[in-house]
C-alpha positions as CSV (number, residue, x, y, z in Angstrom):
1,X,84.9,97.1,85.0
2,X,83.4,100.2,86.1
3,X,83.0,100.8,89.7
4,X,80.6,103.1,91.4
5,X,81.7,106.1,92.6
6,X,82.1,106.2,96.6
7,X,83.8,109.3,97.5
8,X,85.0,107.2,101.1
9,X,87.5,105.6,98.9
10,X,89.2,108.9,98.6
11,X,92.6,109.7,100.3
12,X,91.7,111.6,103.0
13,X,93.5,115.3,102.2
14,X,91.1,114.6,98.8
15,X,88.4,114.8,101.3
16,X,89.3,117.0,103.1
17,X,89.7,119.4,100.2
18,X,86.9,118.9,98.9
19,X,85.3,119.5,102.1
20,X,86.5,122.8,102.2
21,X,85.7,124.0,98.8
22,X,81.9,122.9,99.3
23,X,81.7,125.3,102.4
24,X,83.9,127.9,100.2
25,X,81.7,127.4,97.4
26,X,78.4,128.4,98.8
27,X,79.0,131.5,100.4
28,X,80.9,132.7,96.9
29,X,78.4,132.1,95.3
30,X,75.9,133.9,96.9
31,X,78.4,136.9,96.9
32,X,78.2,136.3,93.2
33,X,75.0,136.4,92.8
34,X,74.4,139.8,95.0
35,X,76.9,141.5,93.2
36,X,75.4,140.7,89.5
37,X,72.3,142.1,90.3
């Protein structure tokens, strides 16, 4: 039985991780992408 994935079922420190690492994520990789050019 394979449920769909509804990320509101996540503990909520799992959220809030993952919350942070999306707003990390995109400024590191635009400073990635500057700096290989």
């Amino acid at each position: 039985m394979r449920r769909r994935y509804n990320p509101y079922t996540l503990p909520p420190w799992l959220r809030k991780c993952r919350a942070i690492c999306s707003q990390l994520a995109v400024p590191f990789c635009l400073f990635q992408g500057i700096r290989t050019l």
